[in-house]
Structures are given as C-alpha cells and as structure tokens.
N, C-alpha and C positions, 0 to 999 in steps of 0.2 A: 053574594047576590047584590050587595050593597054600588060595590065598583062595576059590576056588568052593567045596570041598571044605569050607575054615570057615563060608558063608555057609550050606549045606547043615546043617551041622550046628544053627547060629543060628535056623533057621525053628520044628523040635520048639519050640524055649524059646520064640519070640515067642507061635506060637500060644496055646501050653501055659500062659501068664500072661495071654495075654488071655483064655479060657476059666477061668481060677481068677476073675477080677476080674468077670465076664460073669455067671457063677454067686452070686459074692459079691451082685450088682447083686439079681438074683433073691431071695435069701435075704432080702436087708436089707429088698425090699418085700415079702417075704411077711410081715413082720415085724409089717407094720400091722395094728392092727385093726380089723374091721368094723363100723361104727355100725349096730345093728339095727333102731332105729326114732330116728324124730325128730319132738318135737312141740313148735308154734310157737304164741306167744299173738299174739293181733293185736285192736291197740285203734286206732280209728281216727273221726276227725270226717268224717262223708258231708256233704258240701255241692258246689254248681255251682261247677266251678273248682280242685276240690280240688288240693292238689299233695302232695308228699314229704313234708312238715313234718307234714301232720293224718293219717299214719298211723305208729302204735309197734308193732315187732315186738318177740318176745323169746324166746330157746331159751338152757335151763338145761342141755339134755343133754351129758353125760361127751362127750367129744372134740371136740365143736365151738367152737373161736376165737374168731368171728366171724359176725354176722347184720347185715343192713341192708337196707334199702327203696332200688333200685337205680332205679325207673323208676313212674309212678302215671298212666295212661293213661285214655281214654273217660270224662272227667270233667265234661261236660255234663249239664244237668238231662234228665232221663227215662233218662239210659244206667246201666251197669251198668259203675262203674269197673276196672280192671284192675292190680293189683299185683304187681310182679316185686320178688321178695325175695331174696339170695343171701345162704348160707349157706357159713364156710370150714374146715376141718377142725386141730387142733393137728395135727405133724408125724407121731405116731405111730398115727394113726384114716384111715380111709377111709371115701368113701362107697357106693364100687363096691358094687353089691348093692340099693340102695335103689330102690324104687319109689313108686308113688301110696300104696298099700296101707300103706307103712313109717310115711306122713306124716299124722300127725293135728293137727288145729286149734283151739285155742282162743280166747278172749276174745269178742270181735264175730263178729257172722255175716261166716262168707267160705265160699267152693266153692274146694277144690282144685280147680285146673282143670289143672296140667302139672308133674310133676318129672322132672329131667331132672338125673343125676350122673352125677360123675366122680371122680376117687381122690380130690382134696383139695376139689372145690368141689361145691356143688348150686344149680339155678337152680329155684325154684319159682314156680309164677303162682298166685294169687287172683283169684277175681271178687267184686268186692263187691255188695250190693240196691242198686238204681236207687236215682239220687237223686232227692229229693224226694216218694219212694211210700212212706217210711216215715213220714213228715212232713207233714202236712196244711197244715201253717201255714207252709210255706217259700217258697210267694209269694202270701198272706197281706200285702196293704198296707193298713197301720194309718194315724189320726190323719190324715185329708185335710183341708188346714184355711188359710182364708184367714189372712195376716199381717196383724197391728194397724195396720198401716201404711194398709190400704186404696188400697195405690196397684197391685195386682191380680196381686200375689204370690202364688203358692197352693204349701204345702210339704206333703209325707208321708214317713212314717218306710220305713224302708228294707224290702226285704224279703230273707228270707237269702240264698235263690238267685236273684236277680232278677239280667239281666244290664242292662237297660232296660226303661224302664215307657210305655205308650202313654198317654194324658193329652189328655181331651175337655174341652172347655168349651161348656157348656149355657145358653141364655138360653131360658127358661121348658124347653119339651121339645125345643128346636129345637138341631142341632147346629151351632155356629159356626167353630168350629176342632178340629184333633187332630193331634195334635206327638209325636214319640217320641224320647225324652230317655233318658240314661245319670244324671242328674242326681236330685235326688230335691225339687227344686223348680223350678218354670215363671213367669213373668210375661206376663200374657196384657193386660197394657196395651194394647199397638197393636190387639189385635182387639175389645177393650172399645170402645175409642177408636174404630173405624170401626162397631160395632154399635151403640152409643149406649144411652141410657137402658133398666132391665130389672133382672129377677131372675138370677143368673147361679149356675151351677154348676159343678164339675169331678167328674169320672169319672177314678178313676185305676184302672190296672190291670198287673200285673207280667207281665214275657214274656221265657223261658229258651229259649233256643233257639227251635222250632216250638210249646211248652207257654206256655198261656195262666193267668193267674189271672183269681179273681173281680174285678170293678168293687167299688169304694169308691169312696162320693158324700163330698162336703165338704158342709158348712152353703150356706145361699143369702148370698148376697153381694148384697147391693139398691144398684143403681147408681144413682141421682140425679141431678139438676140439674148439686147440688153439688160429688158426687163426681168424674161427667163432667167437671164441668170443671176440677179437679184434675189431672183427667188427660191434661188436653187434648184432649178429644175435640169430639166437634159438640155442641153445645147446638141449643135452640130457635132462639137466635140468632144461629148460627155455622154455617155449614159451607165443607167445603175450598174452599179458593180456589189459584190459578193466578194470582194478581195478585203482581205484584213490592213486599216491602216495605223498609223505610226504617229499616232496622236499623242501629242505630249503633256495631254488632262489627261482625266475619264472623266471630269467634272461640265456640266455645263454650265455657258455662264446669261444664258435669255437674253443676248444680242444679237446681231446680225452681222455682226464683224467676224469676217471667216482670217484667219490664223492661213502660216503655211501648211501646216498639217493636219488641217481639218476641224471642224468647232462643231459640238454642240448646240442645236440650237431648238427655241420652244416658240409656236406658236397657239392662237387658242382650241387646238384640237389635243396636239401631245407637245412630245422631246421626238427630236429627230437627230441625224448625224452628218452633216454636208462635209464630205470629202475634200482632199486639198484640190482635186480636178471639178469642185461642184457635183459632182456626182454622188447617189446616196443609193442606201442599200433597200432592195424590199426582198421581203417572205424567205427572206435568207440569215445565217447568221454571218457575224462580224468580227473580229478580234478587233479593242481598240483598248491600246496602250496596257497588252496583256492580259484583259477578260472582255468574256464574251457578252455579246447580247444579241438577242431578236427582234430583227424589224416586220411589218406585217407591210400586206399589200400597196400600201400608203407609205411606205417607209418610217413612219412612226415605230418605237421603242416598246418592244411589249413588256409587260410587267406580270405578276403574279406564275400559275402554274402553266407552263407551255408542254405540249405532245409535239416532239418536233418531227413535222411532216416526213423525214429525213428517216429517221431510225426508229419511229414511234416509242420513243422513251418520253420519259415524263422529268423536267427540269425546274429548277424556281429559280427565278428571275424577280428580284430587288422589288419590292411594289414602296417603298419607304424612297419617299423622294425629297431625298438629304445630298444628293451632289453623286448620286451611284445609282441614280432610277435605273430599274432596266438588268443589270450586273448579275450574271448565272452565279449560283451563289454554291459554296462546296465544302463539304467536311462538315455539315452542320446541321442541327435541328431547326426546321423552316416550321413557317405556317401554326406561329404561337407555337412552337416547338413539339407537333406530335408527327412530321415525318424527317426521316434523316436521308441527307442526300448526299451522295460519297464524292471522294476527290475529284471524279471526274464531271461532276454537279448533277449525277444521276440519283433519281432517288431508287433506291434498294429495295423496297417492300417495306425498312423497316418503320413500325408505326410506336406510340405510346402514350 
C-alpha cells in the first residue's frame, strides 16, 4: 500500500514536467521567424541534353543557408525543361507561410510553376522556353565539305542541339545512299565505288528528337576514271568479278597500296578485297590464296554464321579479326566451340 500510494503521488510530477518540456518545445519553435518573401536569380544554358551543370541559381535573402538545383528534366530539343531547386532555411527562419505569390524570379526567363514549404525547407519547380525556339541556328549544319584526301570523306561542323544528322549522297539529282550517323563525318567510298563515274553531292541535315533541320549541300565532288580507280571501284575496264584470285597474303595489310595480285584493304565501314584488275567481289564467294570468303552486296567481307544464298547451307566465317577476318573455317568446333563444321566448312548438325 505503502509504494502504490508513492507511485500515485510520482504521476502529478511526471506529467507536470513533461507538459513544462511540451510547452518549452512550442515556445522555442514559435521562436522562428517567418521568411516573408523569397527571390531567386536563375542563369541558365538552354541546349538539347541540358543537365544540372548549365543551370546557376542564387538567393541572397536574410534567413536562407542554402540553394541548389536538385533535379533538370524534359531536356529534349522542342520541350520545355523543368527545374527543381531546393531551398534550406538557417536554424532560426521558417518557411511555413510561403506561397507561389511570396516567390519572385530573376535572371533568365523561367515560369514559377510549384512552391511547396515546410518549416526549414522549400521545393520550387521552374519551366524553362523550349529549346531550340529561342535559337534559330541550333540545328544550323555549317561547312559540308569533301576532305583533300578525295578518297570520299565528306565532314560538317556540329550543330548545337543535333542529337544525329541524316546524310544523303547525290550523283547528279539522283539519290544513291542515306545513312544516319551520330558522327559528324561519313565515307561514302563503297557507294562511290558501286555507283561508278559522276558528279556527286552530300545533303546533310541535323535531327533532335521528331524536330528536323534545314539540308546543307557540300561542293560537287567529280569522280573520274582516275579517282574511281583510286578507290577501287569499276572502271571502264573492270567490273566485280566472282572469279577466285591468286593472292599471295590472305592477310591484310589497312593501306591502299594495291600489290600485283590483289590486296586487302579496310576502310571505316569493313575489310574488302581489290583485285589485281581493281575489281572486287560482291554477294559471291571468293577463293583467295586458298580459302574462301564471303563478300556481301558492298563487297565487304562477312564474318560470323553465313546461309549461303547458293546452296542454303550454313558456314562460319572467321569473326576474330587477327589477319584471317572473313576465312570459312573447317574441321572444327566454331562459335565458343558448341557447333562442328566439317571439311568442307559445312556445319553438320552437330551441336554440344
């Protein structure tokens, strides 16, 4: 009875200190005070892609710590980016209170689009103008221009927002090829090379997303005899052949010096094969210096598993490009070793 009777008495005080401590809690945050307006400069680079780095915020106002660019979204050419800025309060300011109305913007154009506070933090959105609508020239492709080289290089200077550019090549009005490249130069060799002598041109053109720019033509480019056959193409008195030659590699060697019996040669599409008359092989096979290989419609060297159009058998062909790219391979377990392909470089059926 004795200890009930202290425990009874214990309860008054517990409470009666947690209600002093309860109200102390109260007093000390009314203590803050309220930031009554906030306003943020914002300098920012609008381009496709943009990210965190091409946008500067900056608030000088009494009680706020801290600002920074937390998130830079819809950053694609034609959209209208989105920037989440957060803002954090010194110990003794709050935001509580704050609305759209509090928050004014400086520097670049931006649209308040959301504020959203709390006693020590505020989350704000921005929209920033479409990119590319304040900019005319952001895909804008300059200088389309054959390289000295003449061996059918054609390069242009970048455009700002360009994420990839489409790239036609024209021999008189006629269209021959159209390639879409990340790159900012193309080599249109192998289509020169099967289109033969002619006036030739490129069209280039930049594309952001579904948004097109204007075409830029290059100078003409006058292919010749000469040049054609520089490049390997047909001449008057050449064209592809399907005839096995008498090459005394099977190596190539990535120059343009043609040999009497024929060389090897790579440009930045594949490995090709220029015969000793310049002529090359396409969609046919080849015997050179003993094995075979497969050229495809380009005359390039194919590699890996071929169905040859020819007998619908199934062959491996070298993809390991050590100086025998291309080479039908025979008597051997291919393809990380689970199908075997017999002496005649057929594969069998058999698997493992």
């Amino acid at each position: 009875m004795k200890n009930n009777s202290l425990f009874r008495k214990a309860v008054p005080l517990v409470l009666s200190a947690a209600m002093m401590l309860g109200f102390s809690g109260v007093s000390f945050a009314a203590t803050r005070e309220a930031i009554g307006s906030v306003s943020i400069d914002v300098q920012y680079e609008l381009s496709n892609g943009m990210t965190k780095g091409d946008v500067d915020v900056d608030c000088s106002d009494s009680g706020v710590d801290s600002i920074s660019v937390t998130s830079v979204t819809n950053t694609e050419y034609g959209k209208k980016p989105k920037v989440t800025v957060k803002l954090k309060t010194d110990s003794d300011y709050t935001f509580k209170g704050i609305t759209k109305s509090n928050v004014t913007i400086s520097g670049d154009e931006a649209t308040l689009t959301k504020v959203s506070a709390s006693t020590s933090s505020m989350t704000v959105t921005l929209t920033l103008p479409k990119i590319g609508t304040t900019d005319d020239t952001s895909l804008e492709v300059t200088d389309v221009s054959w390289t000295d080289d003449e061996d059918g290089h054609v390069e242009w200077e970048q455009a700002d927002d360009a994420d990839k550019y489409e790239v036609r090549l024209l021999r008189g009005s006629s269209t021959r090829e159209t390639i879409t490249t990340s790159d900012t130069k193309y080599n249109f060799r192998s289509a020169i090379r099967s289109n033969g002598k002619g006036t030739y041109r490129v069209k280039v053109r930049a594309l952001a997303g579904s948004y097109k720019g204007s075409w830029t033509e290059s100078d003409d480019f006058e292919v010749d005899e000469d040049v054609l056959d520089d490049l390997g193409g047909k001449t008057s008195g050449g064209s592809s052949s399907s005839s096995s030659s008498s090459s005394s590699s099977s190596s190539y060697s990535g120059s343009n010096n043609y040999s009497s019996t024929g060389s090897w040669l790579r440009d930045n599409v594949g490995v090709w094969y220029c015969n000793a008359n310049r002529s090359y092989t396409t969609n046919n096979w080849q015997q050179i210096d003993g094995y075979w290989y497969f050229f495809n419609e380009s005359g390039y060297v194919k590699t890996g598993w071929l169905k040859s159009p020819f007998s619908d058998k199934w062959y491996y062909l070298n993809p390991v490009d050590n100086g025998t790219l291309g080479r039908m391979l025979t008597s051997q377990w291919v393809d990380n070793g689970k199908f075997y392909v017999n002496a005649d470089g057929v594969w069998d059926g058999q698997t493992r």
